[in-house]
N, C-alpha and C positions, 0 to 999 in steps of 0.2 A: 448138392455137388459143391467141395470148397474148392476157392480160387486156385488153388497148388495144382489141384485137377486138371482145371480148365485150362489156367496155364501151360501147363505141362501139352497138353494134347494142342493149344494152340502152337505151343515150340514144335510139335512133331507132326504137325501140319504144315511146317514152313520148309520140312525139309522133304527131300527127293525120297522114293519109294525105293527103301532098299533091296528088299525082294519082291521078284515074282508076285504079284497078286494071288492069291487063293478063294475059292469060292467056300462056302459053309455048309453046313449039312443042308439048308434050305435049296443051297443052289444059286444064291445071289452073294457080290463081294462083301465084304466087310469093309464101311467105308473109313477113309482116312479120319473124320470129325465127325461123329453121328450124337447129335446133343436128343439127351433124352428129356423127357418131363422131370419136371421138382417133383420127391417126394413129401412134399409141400408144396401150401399155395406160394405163389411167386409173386411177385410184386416189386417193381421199382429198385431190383438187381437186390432185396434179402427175403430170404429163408423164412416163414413163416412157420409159428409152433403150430405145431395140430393138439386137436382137441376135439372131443365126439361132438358131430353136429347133431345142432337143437331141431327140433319137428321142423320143417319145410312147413315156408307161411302159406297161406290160404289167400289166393291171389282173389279180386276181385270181382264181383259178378259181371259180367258178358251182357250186353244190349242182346246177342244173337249176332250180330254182324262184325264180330270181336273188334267192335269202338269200346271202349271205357264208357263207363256213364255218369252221367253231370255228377259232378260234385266234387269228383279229380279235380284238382289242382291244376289248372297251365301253366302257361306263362303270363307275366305280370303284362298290368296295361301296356305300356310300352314297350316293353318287349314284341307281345302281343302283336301290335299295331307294326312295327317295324320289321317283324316276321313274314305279315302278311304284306305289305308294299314289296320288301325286294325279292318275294319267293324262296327264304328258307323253310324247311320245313320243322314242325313241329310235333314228338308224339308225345302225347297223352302218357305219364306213366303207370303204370301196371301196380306200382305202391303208395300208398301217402304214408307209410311210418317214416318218425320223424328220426332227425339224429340223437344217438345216442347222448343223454348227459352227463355230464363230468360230475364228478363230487364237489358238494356244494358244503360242506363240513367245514369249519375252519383247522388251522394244525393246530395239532399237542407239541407239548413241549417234550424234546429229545435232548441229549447228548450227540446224537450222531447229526451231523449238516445236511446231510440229504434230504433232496424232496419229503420223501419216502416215509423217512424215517418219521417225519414232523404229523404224519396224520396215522391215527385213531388204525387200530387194525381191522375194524369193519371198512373205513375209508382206503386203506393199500386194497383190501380183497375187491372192494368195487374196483379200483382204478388200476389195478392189473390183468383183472377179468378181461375189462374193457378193452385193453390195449392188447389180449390175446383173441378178441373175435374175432371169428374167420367171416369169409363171405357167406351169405346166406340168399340165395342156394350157391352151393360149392363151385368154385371153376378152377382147374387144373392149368396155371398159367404155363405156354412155353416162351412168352417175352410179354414185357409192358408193363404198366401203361405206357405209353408213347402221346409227347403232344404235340401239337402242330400248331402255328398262329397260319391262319387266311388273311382278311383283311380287316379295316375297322369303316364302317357305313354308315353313315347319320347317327353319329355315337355309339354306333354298338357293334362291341370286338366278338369278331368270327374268329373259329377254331374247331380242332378235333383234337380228339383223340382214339390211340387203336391200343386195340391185344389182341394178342394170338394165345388165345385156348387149345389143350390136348380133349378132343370129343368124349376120349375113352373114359378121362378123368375128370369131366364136368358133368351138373348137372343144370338141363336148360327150361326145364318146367319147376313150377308151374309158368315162368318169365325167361324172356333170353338175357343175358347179360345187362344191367340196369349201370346207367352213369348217373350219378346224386353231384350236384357242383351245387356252393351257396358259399356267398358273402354278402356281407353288412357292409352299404357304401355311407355309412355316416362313422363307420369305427376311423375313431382319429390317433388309436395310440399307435406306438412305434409296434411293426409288425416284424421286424428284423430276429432272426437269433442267432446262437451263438455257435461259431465252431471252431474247437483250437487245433492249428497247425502248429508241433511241438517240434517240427525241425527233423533233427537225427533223432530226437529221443521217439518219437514213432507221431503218427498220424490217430487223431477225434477226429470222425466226421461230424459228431455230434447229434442232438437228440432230431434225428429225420424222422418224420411220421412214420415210415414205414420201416423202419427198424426197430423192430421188436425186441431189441436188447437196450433200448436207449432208454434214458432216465424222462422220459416223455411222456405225457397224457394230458386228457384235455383240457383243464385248467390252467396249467401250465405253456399248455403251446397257444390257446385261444381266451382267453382270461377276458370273459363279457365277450368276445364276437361274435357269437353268435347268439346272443338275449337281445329281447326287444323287438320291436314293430318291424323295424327296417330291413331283419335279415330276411336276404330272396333265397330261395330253396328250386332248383329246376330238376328233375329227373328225366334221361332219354333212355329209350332202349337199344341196344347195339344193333346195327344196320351191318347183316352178313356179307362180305365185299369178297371173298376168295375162300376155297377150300382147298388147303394141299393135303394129298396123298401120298401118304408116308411108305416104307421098304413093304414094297410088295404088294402092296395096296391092304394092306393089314391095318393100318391107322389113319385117321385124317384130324385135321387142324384146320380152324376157324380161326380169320382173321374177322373180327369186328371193329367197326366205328360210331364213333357216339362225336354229332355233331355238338356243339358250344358255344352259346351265344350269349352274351354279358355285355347289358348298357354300362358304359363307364358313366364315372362319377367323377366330381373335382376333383379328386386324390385319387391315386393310384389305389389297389385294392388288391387282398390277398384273398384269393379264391380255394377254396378247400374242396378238396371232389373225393368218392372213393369210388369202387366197381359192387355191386350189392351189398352195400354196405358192411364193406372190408375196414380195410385201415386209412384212415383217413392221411391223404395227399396233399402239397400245395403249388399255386402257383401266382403268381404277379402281372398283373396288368395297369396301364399307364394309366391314367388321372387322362381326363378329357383333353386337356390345352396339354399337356406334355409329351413330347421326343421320350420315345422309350430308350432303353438303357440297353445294349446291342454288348452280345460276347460272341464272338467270331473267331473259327478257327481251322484248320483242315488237316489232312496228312492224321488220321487217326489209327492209325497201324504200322510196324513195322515190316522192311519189305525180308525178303529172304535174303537168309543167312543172319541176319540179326539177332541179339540173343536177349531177349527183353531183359534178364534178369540185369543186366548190366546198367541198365537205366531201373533200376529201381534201389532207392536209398531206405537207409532203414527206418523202420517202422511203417516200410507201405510192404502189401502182400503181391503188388506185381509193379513191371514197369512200365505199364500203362497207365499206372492213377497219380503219378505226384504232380502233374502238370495242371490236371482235369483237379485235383484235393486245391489247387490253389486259384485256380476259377472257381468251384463251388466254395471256399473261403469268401472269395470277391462276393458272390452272390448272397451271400448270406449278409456279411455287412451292408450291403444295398444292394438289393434283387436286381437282376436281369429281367427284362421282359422276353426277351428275345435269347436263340441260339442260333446264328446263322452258321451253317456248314458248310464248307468254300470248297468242300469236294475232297474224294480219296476219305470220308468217313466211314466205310470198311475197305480190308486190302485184299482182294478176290484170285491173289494169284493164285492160292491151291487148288481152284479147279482142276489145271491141269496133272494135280497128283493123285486123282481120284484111282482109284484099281480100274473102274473100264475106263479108264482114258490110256491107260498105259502103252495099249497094242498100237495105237494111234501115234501117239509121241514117240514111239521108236521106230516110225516113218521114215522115210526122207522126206525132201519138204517137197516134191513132185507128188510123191504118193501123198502126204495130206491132205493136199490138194481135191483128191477125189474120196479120199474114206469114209465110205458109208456111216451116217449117223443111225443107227439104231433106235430102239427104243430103250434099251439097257444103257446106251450111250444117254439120250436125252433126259432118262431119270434119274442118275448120275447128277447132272449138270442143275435140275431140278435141287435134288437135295441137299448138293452143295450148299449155293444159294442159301436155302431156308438152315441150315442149321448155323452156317458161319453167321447169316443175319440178327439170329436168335442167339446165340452165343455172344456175339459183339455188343448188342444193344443191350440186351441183360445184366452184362458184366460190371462189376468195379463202379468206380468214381464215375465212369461216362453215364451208365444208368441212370445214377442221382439223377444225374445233369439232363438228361430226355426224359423224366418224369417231371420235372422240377422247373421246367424251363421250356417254352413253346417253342419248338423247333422250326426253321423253315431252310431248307437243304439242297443243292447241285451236287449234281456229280460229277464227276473227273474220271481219272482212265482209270484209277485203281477200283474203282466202287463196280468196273464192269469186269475186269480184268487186267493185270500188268504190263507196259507199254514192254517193259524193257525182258520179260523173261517169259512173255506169254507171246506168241504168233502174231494172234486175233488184231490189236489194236498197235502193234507196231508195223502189220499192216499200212493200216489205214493212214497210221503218224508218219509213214513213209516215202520216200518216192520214187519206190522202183519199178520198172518196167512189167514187171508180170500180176504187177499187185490186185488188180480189179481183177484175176481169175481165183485169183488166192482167196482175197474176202468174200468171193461170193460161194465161196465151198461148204457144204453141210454143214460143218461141224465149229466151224469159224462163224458163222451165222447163227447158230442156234447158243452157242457163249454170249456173242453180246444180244441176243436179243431177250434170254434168258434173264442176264444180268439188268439190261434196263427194266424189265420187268417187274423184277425183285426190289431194284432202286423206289420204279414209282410207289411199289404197295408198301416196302417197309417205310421207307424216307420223306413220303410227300403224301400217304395213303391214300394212294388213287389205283383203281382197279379199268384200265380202256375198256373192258369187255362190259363193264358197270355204268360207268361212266360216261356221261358225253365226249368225244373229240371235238364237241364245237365251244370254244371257252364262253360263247356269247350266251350258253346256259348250263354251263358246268357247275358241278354244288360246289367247285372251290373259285370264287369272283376276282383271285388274284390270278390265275392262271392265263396263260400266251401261249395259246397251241402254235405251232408252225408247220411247216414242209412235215412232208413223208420225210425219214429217215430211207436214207439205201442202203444200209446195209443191216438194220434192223426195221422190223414191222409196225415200227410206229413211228407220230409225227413229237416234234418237239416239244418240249413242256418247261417255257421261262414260267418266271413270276414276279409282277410284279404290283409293290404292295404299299401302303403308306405305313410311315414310323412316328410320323408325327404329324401335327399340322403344317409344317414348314419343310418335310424331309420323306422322301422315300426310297426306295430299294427296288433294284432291279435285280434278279435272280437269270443273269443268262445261259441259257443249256446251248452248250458250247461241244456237245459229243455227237447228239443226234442224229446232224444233218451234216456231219463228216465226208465227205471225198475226195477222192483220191487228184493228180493232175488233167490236163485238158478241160479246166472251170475257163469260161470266158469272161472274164468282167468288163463286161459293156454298159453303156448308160452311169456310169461311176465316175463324177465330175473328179479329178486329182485334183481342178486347186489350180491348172495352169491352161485352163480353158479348150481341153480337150478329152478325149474317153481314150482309155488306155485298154487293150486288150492285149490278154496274153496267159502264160500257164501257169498255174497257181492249185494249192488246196483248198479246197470248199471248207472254212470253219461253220460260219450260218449260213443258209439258204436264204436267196433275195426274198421270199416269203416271207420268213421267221422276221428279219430286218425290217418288213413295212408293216406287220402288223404288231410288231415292238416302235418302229417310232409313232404310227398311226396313236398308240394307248398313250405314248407320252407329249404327243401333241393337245393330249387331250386332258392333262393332269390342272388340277386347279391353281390360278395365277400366285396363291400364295405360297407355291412351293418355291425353294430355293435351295434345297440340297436334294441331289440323287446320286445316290450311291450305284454303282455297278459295279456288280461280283464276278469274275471270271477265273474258271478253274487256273489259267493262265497266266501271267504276267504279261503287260502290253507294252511297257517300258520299264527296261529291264537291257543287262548288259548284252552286246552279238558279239556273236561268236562265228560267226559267218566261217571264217579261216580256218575253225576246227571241223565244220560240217564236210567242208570242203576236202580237207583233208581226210577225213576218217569215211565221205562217199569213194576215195578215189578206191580203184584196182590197184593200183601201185602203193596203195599204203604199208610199211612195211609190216607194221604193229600187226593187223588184219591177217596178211600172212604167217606170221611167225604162231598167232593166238590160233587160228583154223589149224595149223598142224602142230599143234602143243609142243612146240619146241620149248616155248618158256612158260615155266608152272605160273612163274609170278603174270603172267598176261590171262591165267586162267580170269573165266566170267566175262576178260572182253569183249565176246563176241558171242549172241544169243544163239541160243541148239537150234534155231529154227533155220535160219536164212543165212547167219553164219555173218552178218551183219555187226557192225558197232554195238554196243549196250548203248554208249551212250550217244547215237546218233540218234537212238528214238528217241531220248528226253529233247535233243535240241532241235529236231524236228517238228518238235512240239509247242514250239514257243512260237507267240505270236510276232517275234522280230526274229523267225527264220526264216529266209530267202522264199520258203514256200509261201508264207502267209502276210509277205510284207506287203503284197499290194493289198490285199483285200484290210489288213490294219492300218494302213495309212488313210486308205477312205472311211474306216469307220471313225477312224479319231476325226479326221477332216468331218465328218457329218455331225457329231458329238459336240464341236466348236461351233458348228453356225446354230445346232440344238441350242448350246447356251446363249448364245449372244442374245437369241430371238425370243429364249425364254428366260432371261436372265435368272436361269439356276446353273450355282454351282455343280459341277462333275466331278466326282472322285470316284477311283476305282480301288476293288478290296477282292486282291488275289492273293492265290498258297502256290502248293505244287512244289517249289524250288528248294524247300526244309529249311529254308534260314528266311531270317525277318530282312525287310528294307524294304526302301522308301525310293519310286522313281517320281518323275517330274516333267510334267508336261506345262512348256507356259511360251510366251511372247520372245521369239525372237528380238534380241537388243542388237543393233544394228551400229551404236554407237561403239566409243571406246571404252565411252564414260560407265562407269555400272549403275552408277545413281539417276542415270537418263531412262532406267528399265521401267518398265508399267509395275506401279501397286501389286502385289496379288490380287487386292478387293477389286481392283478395278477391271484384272486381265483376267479377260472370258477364256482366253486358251489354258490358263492357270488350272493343269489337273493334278492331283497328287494318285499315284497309284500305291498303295500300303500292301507289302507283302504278310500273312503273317502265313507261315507256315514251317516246324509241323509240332504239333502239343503234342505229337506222342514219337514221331518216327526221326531216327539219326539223322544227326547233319549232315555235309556232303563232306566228305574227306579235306583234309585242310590245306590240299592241290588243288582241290578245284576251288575252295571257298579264295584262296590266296591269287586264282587267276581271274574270277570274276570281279574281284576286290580291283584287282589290277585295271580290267577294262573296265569301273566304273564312272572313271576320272574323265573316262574319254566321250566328249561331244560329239553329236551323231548330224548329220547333213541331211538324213533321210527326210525328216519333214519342214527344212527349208523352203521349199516352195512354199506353204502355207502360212511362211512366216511364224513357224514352229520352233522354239527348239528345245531339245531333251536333254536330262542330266540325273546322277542321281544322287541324292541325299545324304550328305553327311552327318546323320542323325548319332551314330554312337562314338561319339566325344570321348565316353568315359566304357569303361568294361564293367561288368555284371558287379565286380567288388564293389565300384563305385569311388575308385581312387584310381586306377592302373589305367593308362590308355593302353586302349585294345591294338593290334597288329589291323585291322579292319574297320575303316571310320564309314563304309557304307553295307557291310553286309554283316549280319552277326548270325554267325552257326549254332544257335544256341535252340532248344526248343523253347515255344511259343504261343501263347494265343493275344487278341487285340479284344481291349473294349473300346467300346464308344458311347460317344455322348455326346448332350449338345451342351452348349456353353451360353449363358445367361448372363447378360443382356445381350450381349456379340451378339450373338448370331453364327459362333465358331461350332464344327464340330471338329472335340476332340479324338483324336484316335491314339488310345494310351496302348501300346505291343507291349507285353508283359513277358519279358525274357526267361529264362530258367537261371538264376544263378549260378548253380553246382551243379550238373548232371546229378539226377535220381532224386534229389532234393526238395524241388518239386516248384520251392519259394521264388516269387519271381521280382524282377525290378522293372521298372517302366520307361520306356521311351516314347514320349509323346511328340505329338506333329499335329498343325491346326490345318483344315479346311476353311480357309475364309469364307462369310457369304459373299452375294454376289451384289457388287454397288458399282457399276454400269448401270449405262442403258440400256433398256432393251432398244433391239434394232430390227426393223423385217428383214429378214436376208428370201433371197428371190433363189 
C-alpha cells in the first residue's frame, strides 16, 4: 500500500461522514479506515520484495516435554546469572543457525562509484540475494517491530519488542515467531551512518536495514561486527499477549513479544536483531557509566480539519515525516537510546466517525446519555483502535523511528480520544454539573476504556488480562500500578525508570485516575501550616501519589536528575479570565456559535454539550482553577523531594503545539536581583520544557500572541512556599537565526527536544529543535541547562 493511499484515507478519516452509512452484501458497515495486510512482508514501515520461499527448516528434536535439548545455546554467563537472580525469563531457542555472511571478496575495479558496482558479479548476486531474504518461516506483518526500553539492573538493559502478525498470512510451525538480537561489546569502530537531508530538493532516508531499495548490505552496514570470539548471539521466541478478531470474526491477528536482555559494556553498543531471520534491524544502547541520549516528543497527529498536505515540503511523500526525517538525521549522526512519547502519539478522534457510531452522534446529548452499546457498536470501537494503531506506527519516518529507537510512552487525551471534538474526555476535562451521569454512560465508557487498552498493548506492550496488576512482579520492573481508574477498568500504569547512573525518568499516567469535582484534598500540607479542603478535579489518585513517591524515596543516593513527564504543562501561562468567561451563560460568543448566527464562530462550540472548544483545552491544564490545588501541593511535595534528596526536578511536557520553557524557583524577596539563590544551589529551581507538536499545527497566532502576552506575568499562587513562577525567554532570535521573533517565550513552530547530559557539569542539556520552514522539516536549536543540585541535602519532617 504507498503512502499517497494511506494518506489519502487518513485525510478522509479526519473528516465527518458525509452520507448515510450503508451496510454491504455481508450485512456489516464498511468501515471508515480498514488497514488491510501488506501484500508483502512488512517491517519497520517498508515493503519487502517477495520471492518463493525456501523448504521450511527442520526444527529441532523434542526432549518429549517440548524443552529443547542441551546443546542449544543460552544465554551467556552473565547474562545467565543475572536472569536468574532478578526473575527474567529465559527461552531456550528453537534454532542455532547462525547469521547470514556478508561477502568477504574484495572489490573490482569499476567506472561506476557505487558500492555495487566495485565487486565481482558472483559478489552483487550474493549480496543482493542476501538483502532480498525473507523470513523463514513467513509472517504476514500488520505493524512492527516495535521497541520498548524497561529498565537497566545490575548492568543489564531490559527491553521488548512487539509485532502484530495477519494469522491468515503467517506461518507458525515448525516455531512461533523467533527474535535473533547480537552485538559485539568489544567493536570499538564508529557505528554511526549516514543520512542526507537535501532540503527542498527531496528527502534520503538513507541505507536503513530494512529498506530494501537502499544501497545496503552486510559488509557495508557491519564491517567486522560481527567476527570474532566476542559477538553474543541470543534468540527468544514470541510470547502470544492478545488476539484480535477481525470483521466478522473472519480474521484474527497475533500480537507477540519478545523479551531483551543485553549486559552493557563500557561503550555504548549497536545491537542488530531481526524476526526469523528477516532483514536485519538496529538499535543503541548506552555504555555502562553513560546518561543515554533522550529524543522526546508528543502531538504526533493532526487534529480535524487539518490538511496534512500543507505541512509537507518537497521531496517528503507526507506531512507527517519532515519533522520525524530531522530527528532520525539527529539519530543517525549520534544515535538515541531512547524515544520518549509525551503523549497524543496517535490522534483517536475518528472513532466517532465510524458508520455504527453514527445513529449515536446524531443523539441529543440526553439521549447519549443512555444509548445502548451493542456489540456492533463495541466492534466498531474495537477495530477502530487496531487499524488507526496499525496504520500510525507502520507509517513514514515515525516507523523508522519505533523500530530504530527503544520506545517508552504516556498518554494524553488524544491517544484515547479528542478532548475538544469527542464527548467522552471533555467530559471528564470538564466541570459541569451533570457530568458524572454522562461518563458513566455505555458507550462513553467503552471509548476510553477501549482506548487505554489499545494504549497499553500498542505503546507500552502490556496486555492486564496477561499481565500482573501487581508491579512488585510484573515482567516490566519499571512499572507504578496505581488506583482503579473510574471511568475506565483499569488501574494506572507510571513508569519509572533509570537513564543513567546519575539521572532518571518518571513516566506519569496523568488520564487514568481522572475525576470529575467533589475530590476532598485532605491531609495535603499547603506550606501554611494547615490542610485545605475543598472542590477540585482528581488528576492522580492519593494511591498512584504514594506509591510513586514511595519508589522515589527509594532511588539510589547517586541520583541527581529526575525528569517528570506530564502530558500537561505545570507552569505554564493562566488564563483563568477566559475560562471564566467562556463557562459563563451569558457569554455572548456561546450564544451567537449554538444558534449559527455567525459562520465565522463555526467549531466554537462542540456538537456534543454545546460547550466552548476551547474550554476543554483550558480545563485541562494543570494551572486551571480546577486543578490548582491539587498542583500546588504536588510541586509543594516535589520541593521538599529535592531538598531531602538533593536531586535536581525538571519537568518534560507537550500537549500546547508550541515549544517553551516555564520556571519554577526561590522567591527573591529582595529588590536587588543579584541577592536571588544560584540555580545550583536552589532546590525550588525546576525548569518545565515544553516540547510539542513534531507533527500537529500551531495554535492560531491569536492565541499564540495572547499566551505570549500573559507570559511576562508573575504568578502569586505559590508565594506561600516561597515559590515563584515565570516563563522563559528562551527565543531571542527566530528560526532564520537573524530576525527577532514577535514571541520571546512561546514559539509556534513544530518540534521535538533532545537531551543529554553535559560532562563534567553535571548539566542536563535540553536542545528543542524547532522546524524552521513549515514542511521543511530542518530544524534549529534552543537549548536551556538543568543545573545539578549543589545544596545540602536536608531532612525535611
Amino acid at each position: 500500500m504507498d503512502n499517497a493511499g494511506r494518506h489519502a484515507r487518513r485525510r478522509a478519516a479526519q473528516q465527518d461522514v458525509a452520507q448515510p452509512p450503508a451496510r454491504g452484501p455481508d450485512g456489516l458497515f464498511r468501515p471508515v479506515a480498514q488497514v488491510e495486510p501488506m501484500e508483502d512482508s512488512f517491517i519497520g514501515g517498508w515493503t519487502m520484495p517477495v520471492r518463493q520461499p525456501s523448504p521450511r527448516p527442520t526444527p529441532p528434536a523434542s526432549n518429549g516435554d517440548g524443552s529443547i535439548p542441551m546443546g542449544v545455546p543460552g544465554p551467556s554467563p552473565l547474562l545467565s546469572a543475572h536472569l536468574q537472580q532478578t526473575g527474567y525469563p529465559f527461552v531456550r531457542p528453537p534454532s542455532t543457525s547462525g547469521l547470514p555472511a556478508a561477502a568477504q571478496h574484495g572489490p573490482r575495479p569499476s567506472s561506476d562509484d557505487s558500492p555495487l558496482a566495485k565487486l565481482s558479479p558472483v559478489e552483487r548476486s550474493q549480496v543482493l540475494n542476501l538483502r532480498k531474504t525473507t523470513m523463514q518461516p513467513y509472517l504476514q506483518f500488520m505493524c512492527g517491530p516495535l521497541l520498548r526500553y524497561d529498565t537497566i539492573e545490575d548492568g543489564v538493559w531490559h527491553g521488548a519488542a512487539l509485532i502484530v502478525t495477519a494469522d491468515a498470512g503467517s506461518t507458525y510451525e515448525p516455531y512461533h515467531p523467533t527474535l535473533k538480537y547480537c552485538w559485539n561489546p568489544k567493536y570499538s569502530a564508529p557505528l554511526q551512518r549516514q543520512l542526507n537531508v537535501q532540503g527542498a530538493q527531496g528527502v534520503d532516508l538513507g541505507p536503513h536495514p530494512a529498506d530494501p531499495n537502499a544501497l545496503h548490505f552486510g559488509r557495508e552496514a557491519n564491517d567486522g561486527y560481527l567476527e570474532g570470539p566476542d559477538v553474543q548471539v541470543q534468540r527468544v521466541v514470541g510470547m502470544e499477549i492478545h488476539v484480535y478478531t477481525g470483521r466478522g470474526g473472519t480474521s484474527t491477528y497475533t500480537f507477540w513479544r519478545f523479551p531483551i536482555h543485553i549486559p552493557l559494556a563500557e561503550s555504548e553498543m549497536k545491537i542488530l536483531y531481526s524476526i526469523n531471520d528477516g532483514i536485519m534491524m538496529d538499535f543503541f544502547v548506552p555504555g555502562r557509566s553513560q546518561t543515554m541520549r533522550l529524543a522526546a516528543y508528543s502531538c504526533n497527529g493532526f487534529s480535524a480539519g487539518v490538511n496534512p498536505d500543507d505541512f509537507r515540503g518537497q521531496g517528503f511523500q507526507s506531512g507527517y515525516d519532515p519533522v520525524w526525517v530531522d530527528l532520525l538525521a539527529k539519530h543517525t549522526d549520534q544515535p538515541f537510546h531512547l524515544l520518549v512519547g509525551g503523549g497524543d502519539q496517535v490522534y483517536c478522534d475518528g472513532v466517532v466517525r465510524e458508520p455504527e457510531m453514527q445513529e449515536w452522534m446524531n443523539k441529543k446529548p440526553e439521549e447519549k446519555k443512555v444509548f445502548a452499546l451493542t456489540d456492533e457498536i463495541r466492534s466498531a470501537i474495537d477495530r477502530f483502535y487496531f487499524n488507526h494503531y496499525c496504520e500510525s506506527f507502520r507509517s513514514g519516518a515515525f516507523a523508522r523511528a519505533n523500530s530504530s529507537i527503544p520506545m517508552l510512552n504516556m498518554l494524553d487525551d488524544h491517544d484515547l480520544v479528542s478532548v475538544p471534538i469527542t464527548y467522552f474526555w471533555s467530559l471528564i476535562d470538564t466541570g459541569g454539573r451533570l457530568m458524572v451521569l454522562e461518563v458513566k454512560s455505555p458507550i462513553f465508557n467503552e471509548i476510553g476504556s477501549r482506548g487505554y487498552f489499545f494504549f497499553l498493548l500498542f505503546q507500552c506492550f502490556i496486555n492486564v488480562s496477561v499481565d500482573s496488576t501487581d508491579d512488585r512482579t510484573h515482567v516490566f520492573k519499571s512499572v507504578v500500578i496505581g488506583g482503579q481508574g473510574p471511568y475506565v477498568p483499569y488501574p494506572s500504569h507510571s513508569f519509572l525508570t533509570p537513564i543513567g547512573p546519575t539521572a532518571w525518568l518518571l513516566m506519569l499516567d496523568c488520564r487514568a485516575e481522572r475525576t470529575l469535582g467533589q475530590v476532598l484534598i485532605t491531609e495535603r500540607n499547603t506550606g501554611r501550616g494547615s490542610t485545605e479542603q475543598g472542590n477540585t478535579e482528581q488528576v492522580c489518585s492519593a494511591e498512584q501519589y504514594e506509591k510513586v513517591f514511595a519508589r522515589l524515596n527509594a532511588l539510589p543516593s547517586t541520583v541527581e536528575h529526575l525528569i517528570i513527564q506530564l502530558g500537561i504543562p505545570i507552569a505554564y501561562p493562566r488564563m483563568v479570565f477566559l475560562e471564566n468567561a467562556l463557562s459563563s451563560k451569558l457569554n455572548p460568543f456561546l450564544t451567537l456559535a449554538r444558534t449559527g448566527s455567525f459562520r465565522g464562530l463555526k467549531g466554537f462550540v462542540n456538537k456534543f454539550n454545546g460547550d466552548a472548544e476551547l474550554l476543554d483545552d483550558l480545563n485541562d491544564h494543570w494551572t486551571s482553577k480546577h486543578h490548582k490545588l491539587e498542583r500546588n501541593w504536588f510541586i509543594g511535595q516535589l520541593q521538599q523531594y529535592a531538598l531531602s534528596h538533593r536531586i535536581r526536578v525538571t519537568f518534560l511536557t507537550g500537549d500546547v503545539h508550541c515549544a517553551a520553557v516555564g520556571l519554577l524557583k526561590t522567591l527573591n524577596k529582595g529588590k536587588k536581583k543579584f541577592s536571588a539563590i544560584k540555580p545550583t544551589d536552589d532546590y525550588r529551581y525546576m525548569l518545565n520544557v515544553v516540547t510539542s507538536a513534531i507533527v500537529n499545527t500551531p495554535p492560531p497566532n491569536g492565541v499564540l500572541t495572547l499566551v505570549n502576552s500573559l507570559s511576562a506575568k508573575r504568578h502569586r499562587t505559590m508565594h506561600h512556599l516561597d515559590t515563584d513562577e515565570e516563563m522563559v525567554a528562551l527565543f531571542e532570535k527566530d528560526t532564520d537565526e537573524k530576525s527577532k521573533p514577535k514571541s520571546h517565550y512561546i514559539m509556534g513552530r513544530r518540534n521535538w527536544c533532545s537531551i543529554t547530559m553535559k560532562q563534567p557539569s553535571g548539566d542536563l542539556l535540553f536542545d528543542i529543535r524547532v522546524e524552521k520552514e513549515q514542511g521543511h522539516g530542518e530544524t534549529v536549536g534552543y537549548t536551556i541547562l538543568a543545573p545539578p543540585p549543589r545544596w545540602a541535602a536536608k531532612a525535611v519532617t
